[in-house]
C-alpha positions in Angstrom: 84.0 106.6 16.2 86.3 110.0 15.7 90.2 108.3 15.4 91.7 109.3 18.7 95.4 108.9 17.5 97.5 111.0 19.9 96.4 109.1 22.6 96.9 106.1 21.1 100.5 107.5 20.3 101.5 108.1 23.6 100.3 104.6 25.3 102.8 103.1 22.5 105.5 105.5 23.8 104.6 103.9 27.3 105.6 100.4 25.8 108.8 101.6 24.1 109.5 103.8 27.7 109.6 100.0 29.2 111.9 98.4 26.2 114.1 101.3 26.0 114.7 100.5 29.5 114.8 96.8 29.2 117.5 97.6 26.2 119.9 99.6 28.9 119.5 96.9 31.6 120.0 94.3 29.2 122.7 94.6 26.8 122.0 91.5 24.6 118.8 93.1 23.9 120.1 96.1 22.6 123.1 94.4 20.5 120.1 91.9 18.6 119.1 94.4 15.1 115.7 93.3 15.5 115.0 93.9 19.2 116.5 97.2 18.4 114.0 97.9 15.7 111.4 96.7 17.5 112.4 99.2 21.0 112.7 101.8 18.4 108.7 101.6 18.1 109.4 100.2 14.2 106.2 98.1 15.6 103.7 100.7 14.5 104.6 100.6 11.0 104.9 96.4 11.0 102.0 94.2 9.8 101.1 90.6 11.7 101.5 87.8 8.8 98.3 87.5 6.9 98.1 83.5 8.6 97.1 84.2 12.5 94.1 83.1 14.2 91.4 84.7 16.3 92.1 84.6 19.9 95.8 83.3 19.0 97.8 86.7 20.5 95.9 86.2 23.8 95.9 82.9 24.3 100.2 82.8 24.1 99.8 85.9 25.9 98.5 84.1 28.6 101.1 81.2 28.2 103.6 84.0 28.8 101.7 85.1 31.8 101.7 81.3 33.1 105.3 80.2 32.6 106.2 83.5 34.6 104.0 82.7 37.2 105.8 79.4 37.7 109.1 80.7 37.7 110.3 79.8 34.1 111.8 82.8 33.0 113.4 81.3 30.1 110.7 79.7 28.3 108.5 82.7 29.1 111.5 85.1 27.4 111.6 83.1 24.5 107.6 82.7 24.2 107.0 86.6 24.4 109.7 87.4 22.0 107.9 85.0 19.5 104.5 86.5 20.6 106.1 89.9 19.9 107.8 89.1 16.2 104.3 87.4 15.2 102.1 90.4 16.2 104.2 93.5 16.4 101.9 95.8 17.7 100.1 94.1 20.4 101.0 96.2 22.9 100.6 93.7 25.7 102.9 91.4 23.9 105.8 93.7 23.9 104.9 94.7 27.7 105.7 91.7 28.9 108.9 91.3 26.8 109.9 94.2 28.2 109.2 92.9 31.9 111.3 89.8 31.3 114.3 90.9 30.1 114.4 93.4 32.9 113.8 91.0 35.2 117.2 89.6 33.8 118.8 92.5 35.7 116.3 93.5 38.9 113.4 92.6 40.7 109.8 93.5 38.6 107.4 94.4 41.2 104.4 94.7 38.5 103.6 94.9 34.5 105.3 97.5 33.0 107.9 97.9 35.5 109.4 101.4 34.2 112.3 102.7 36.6 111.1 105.9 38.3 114.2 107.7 36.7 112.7 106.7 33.5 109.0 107.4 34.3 110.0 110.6 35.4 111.0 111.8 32.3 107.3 111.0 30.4 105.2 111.1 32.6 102.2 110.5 30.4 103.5 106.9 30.2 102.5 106.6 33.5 98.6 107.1 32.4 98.7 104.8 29.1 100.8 102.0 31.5 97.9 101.7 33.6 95.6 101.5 31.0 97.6 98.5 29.7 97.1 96.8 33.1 93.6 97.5 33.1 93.9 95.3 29.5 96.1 92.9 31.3 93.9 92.1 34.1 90.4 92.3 32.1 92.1 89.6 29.8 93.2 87.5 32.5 89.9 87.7 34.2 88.4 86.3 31.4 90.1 83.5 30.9 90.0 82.6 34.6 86.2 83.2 34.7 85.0 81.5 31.2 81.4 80.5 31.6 80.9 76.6 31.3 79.4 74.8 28.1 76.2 74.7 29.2 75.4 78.3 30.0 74.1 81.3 28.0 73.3 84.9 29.0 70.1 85.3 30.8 68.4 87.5 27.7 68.2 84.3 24.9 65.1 82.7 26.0 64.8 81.4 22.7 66.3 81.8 19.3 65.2 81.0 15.6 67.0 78.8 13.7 67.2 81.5 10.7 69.8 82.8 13.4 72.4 81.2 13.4 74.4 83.1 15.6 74.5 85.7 18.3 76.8 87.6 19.7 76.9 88.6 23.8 79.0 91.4 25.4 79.5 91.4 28.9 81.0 95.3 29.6 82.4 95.3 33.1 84.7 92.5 31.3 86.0 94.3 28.4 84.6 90.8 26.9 82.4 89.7 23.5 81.2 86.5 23.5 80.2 84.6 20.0 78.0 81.3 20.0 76.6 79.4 17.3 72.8 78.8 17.2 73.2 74.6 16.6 70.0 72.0 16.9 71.0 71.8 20.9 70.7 75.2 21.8 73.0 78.0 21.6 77.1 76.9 22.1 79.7 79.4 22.9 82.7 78.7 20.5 84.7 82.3 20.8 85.3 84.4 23.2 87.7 88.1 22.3 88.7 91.2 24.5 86.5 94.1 23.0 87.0 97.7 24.2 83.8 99.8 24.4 83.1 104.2 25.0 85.8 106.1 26.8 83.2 107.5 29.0 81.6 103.8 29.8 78.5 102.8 29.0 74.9 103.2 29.0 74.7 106.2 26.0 71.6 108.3 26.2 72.1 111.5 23.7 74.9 111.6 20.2 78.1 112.3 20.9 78.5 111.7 25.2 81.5 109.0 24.1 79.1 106.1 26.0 78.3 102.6 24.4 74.7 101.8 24.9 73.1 98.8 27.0 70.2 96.9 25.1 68.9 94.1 22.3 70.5 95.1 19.2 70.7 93.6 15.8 73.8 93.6 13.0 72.0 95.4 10.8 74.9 94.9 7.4 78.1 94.5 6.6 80.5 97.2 5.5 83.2 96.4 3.2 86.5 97.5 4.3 87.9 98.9 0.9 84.9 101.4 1.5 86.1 102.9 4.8 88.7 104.1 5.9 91.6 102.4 8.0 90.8 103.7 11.2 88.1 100.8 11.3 90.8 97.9 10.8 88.9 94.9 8.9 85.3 95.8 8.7 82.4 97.0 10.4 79.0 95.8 11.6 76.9 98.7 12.3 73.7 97.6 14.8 70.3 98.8 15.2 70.8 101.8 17.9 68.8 103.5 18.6 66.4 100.2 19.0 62.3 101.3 19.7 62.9 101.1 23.5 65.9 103.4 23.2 63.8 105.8 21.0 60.8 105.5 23.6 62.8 106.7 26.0 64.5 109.6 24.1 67.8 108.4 23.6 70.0 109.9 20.4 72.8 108.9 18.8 73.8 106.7 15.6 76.8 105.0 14.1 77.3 102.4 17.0 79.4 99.5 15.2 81.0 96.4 15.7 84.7 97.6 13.9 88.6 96.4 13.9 91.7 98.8 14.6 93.6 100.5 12.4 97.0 98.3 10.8 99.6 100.2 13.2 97.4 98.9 16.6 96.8 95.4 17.9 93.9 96.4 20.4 92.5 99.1 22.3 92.0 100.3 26.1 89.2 98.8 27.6 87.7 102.1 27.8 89.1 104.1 24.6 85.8 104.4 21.4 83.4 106.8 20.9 80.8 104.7 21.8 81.4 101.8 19.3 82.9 98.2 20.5 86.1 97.7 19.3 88.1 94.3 18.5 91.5 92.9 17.0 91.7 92.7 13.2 91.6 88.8 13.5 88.8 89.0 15.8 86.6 90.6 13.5 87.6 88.9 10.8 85.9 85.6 12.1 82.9 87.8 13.2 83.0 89.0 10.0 83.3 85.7 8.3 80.4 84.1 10.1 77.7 86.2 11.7 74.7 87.2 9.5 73.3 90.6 9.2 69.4 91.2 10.1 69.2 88.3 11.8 72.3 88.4 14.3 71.3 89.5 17.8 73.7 91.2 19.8 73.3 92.0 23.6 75.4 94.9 25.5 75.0 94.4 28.8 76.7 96.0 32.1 77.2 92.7 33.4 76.2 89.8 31.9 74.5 87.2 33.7 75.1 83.2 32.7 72.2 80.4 33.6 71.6 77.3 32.7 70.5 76.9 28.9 67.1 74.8 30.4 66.7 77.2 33.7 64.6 80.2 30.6 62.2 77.4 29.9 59.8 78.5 32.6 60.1 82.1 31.2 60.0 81.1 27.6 56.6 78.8 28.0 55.2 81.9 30.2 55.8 84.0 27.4 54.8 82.2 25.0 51.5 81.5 26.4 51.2 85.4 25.9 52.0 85.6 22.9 49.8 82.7 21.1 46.5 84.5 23.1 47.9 87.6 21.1 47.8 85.3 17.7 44.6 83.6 18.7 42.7 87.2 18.7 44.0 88.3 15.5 43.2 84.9 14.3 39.5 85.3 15.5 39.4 89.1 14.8 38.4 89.8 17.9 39.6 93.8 17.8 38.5 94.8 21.8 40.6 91.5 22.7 43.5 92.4 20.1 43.6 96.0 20.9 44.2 95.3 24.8 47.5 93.7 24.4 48.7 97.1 22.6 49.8 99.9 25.2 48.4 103.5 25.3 51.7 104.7 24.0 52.2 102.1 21.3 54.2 103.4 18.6 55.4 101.5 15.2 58.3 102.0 12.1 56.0 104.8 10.7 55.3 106.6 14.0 52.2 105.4 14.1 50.0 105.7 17.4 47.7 103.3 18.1 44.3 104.4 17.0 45.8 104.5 14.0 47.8 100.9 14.1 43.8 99.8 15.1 42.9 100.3 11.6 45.6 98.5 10.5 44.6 95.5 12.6 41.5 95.7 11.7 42.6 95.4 7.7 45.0 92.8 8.6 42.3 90.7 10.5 39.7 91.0 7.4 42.4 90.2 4.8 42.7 86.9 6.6 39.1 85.7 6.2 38.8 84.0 9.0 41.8 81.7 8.3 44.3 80.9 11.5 47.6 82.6 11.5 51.0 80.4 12.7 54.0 82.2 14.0 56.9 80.8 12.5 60.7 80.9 13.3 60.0 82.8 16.7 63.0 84.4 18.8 62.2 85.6 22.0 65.0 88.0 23.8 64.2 89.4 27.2 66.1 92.8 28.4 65.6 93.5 32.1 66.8 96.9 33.4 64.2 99.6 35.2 61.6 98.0 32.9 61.0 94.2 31.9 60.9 93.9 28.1 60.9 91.2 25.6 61.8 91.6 21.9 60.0 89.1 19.7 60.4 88.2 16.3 58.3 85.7 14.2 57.2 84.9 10.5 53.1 85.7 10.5 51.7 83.1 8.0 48.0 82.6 7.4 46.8 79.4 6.9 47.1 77.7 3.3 49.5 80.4 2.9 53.4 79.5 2.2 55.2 82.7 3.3 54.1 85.8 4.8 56.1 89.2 6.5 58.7 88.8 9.1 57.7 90.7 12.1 59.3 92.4 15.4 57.4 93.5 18.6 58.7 95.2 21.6 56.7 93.9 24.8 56.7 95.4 28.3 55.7 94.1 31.6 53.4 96.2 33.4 52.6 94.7 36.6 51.8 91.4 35.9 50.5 92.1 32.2 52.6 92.1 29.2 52.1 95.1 26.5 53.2 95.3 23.3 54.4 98.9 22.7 56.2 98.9 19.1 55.7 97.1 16.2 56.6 96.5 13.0 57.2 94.6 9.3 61.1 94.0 9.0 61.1 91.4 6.0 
């Protein structure tokens, strides 16, 4: 999460490379005070008005995109120069304003078309152009490639109503995906570029510059007056390293959801520490809605969209599982109890489980032979080299009106699920 600001300096220098050019080949340009300003790189030290929507800078950015495409140059002139006044430091935005009015003048073979004379001159530009295409083409993928209404990711086999959102990020398309948890299942209703580690993903120790891949949950919400403005609106800091990371030795800590400081728009696809990485406005909604504790959020390489009623199968499997697993604490029957725990077994106080056995054992007797009912039950399934399944539930005993909130972390061992953490988180 370490500010990465001379970087970040020189891909702006890329953009005004391209509108320095665009103001030599097209005089008008030059002669207007504000396009001069704006060349200039005055951009960086501009705000976007307070009143802009999430998602609106890409979705005129793709207008742009379209008019050019069908050969109106005119309307697509006039629509990125708006784009460009209303959000000043998208960098996109002033790329293709760049690439218009040079095409006033010559032939543009491709997005950020700087004259060689001109490239030659910086050629670190060259670098920070292409990671702007990258940006371009992840963006336009996207929107070309938007999963219908009535898929979800794979992993949300089932989700509690006490969630009332979740949030989905799909890495190999620079992509986060929000949906709101609604009496018909999960529905997607925004969709935002996100950048994630400059080294990829898939973090294993502190400091290698990856994002990890896994179940997470928003753990709280950081107030932007405390931090500083590096991280843009806010932050949402999630649960890394989660028990399966910790399982398998993985190290690290301070992975957040977080916005960009006020002199940037958006980030390179591949350009954090390890965090994800959105536009102010972006956030802000996330921000606005989402609900720390009981917000999942799933990082995933690629993700993969199925038909909301296809996990059924799954789900009911599962479940099946899980209520045998209720049934003998219910009972107190500790050999049948103990066999769903794993050898390695582990939970919030490092505790192994001969030792969590005792604590079965005090749970069973407190319940006095009294049936427990798992309420508000979430079932998310991650499926890498091993098949696991984080559940989380209410335990109440019967007669009872409340009882803890618990989370267990199952894996499949042949054709036998195992529970191999677990823990009180409420």
């Amino acid at each position: 999460m370490m500010v990465d600001s001379p970087r970040w300096g020189r891909r702006t220098a890329a953009v005004v490379l391209l509108l320095a050019a665009a103001a030599q080949a097209a005089p008008a340009f030059a002669q207007n005070p504000q396009n001069r300003m704006r060349g200039a790189g005055a951009a960086k030290q501009a705000k976007a008005p307070e009143n802009l929507r999430d998602g609106q800078a890409e979705t005129r950015l793709m207008e742009v995109y379209q008019l050019t495409g069908q050969g109106r140059g005119r309307e697509a002139l006039a629509r990125a120069e708006s784009l460009a006044r209303d959000y000043p430091n998208f960098q996109l935005a002033q790329l293709a304003l760049g690439d218009l009015l040079n095409a006033r003048v010559r032939p543009v073979r491709k997005l950020g078309d700087v004259p060689e004379a001109d490239a030659a001159r910086a050629p670190e530009a060259g670098g920070m152009l292409d990671e702007l295409r990258t940006e371009s083409l992840q963006r336009v993928q996207a929107h070309k490639n938007r999963p219908g209404p009535d898929r979800i990711p794979a992993q949300f086999l089932e989700l509690s109503s006490r969630s009332r959102h979740a949030i989905a990020i799909d890495a190999s398309r620079s992509r986060l995906y929000l949906f709101e948890n609604t009496p018909k299942g999960l529905q997607l209703v925004a969709d935002y570029y996100a950048s994630v580690g400059k080294l990829g993903i898939e973090k294993l120790v502190e400091g290698d510059q990856r994002t990890p891949l896994g179940v997470y949950f928003i753990t709280s919400r950081l107030d932007p007056v405390t931090l500083k403005d590096f991280y843009g609106a806010g932050a949402l800091p999630i649960n890394y390293p989660n028990p399966l990371d910790q399982s398998r030795g993985k190290t690290g800590s301070g992975i957040w959801l977080h916005g960009t400081p006020p002199d940037q728009f958006a980030r390179a696809p591949l350009a954090t520490d390890g965090c994800v990485v959105l536009a102010n406005p972006d956030l802000e909604r996330i921000l606005r809605q989402v609900e720390p504790r009981s917000t999942p959020v799933v990082i995933a390489r690629q993700l993969q969209w199925v038909a909301a009623h296809s996990v059924q199968a799954e789900r009911n499997a599962f479940e099946a599982v899980l209520n045998a697993w209720r049934t003998a604490k219910s009972q107190g029957d500790m050999a049948r109890l103990t066999g769903f725990y794993a050898p390695d077994f582990q939970s919030y106080r490092q505790k192994p489980l001969s030792e969590w056995t005792t604590v079965l054992q005090a749970e069973s007797r407190a319940l006095k032979g009294r049936e427990i009912q798992l309420k508000d039950k979430s079932y998310l399934r991650w499926t890498d080299a091993t098949d696991t399944m984080v559940v989380t539930f209410g335990e109440v005993a019967e007669g009872a009106r409340t009882g803890p909130v618990k989370r267990q972390y199952w894996k499949r061992k042949g054709q036998q699920w195992q529970i191999f953490f677990e823990g009180v988180i409420g």
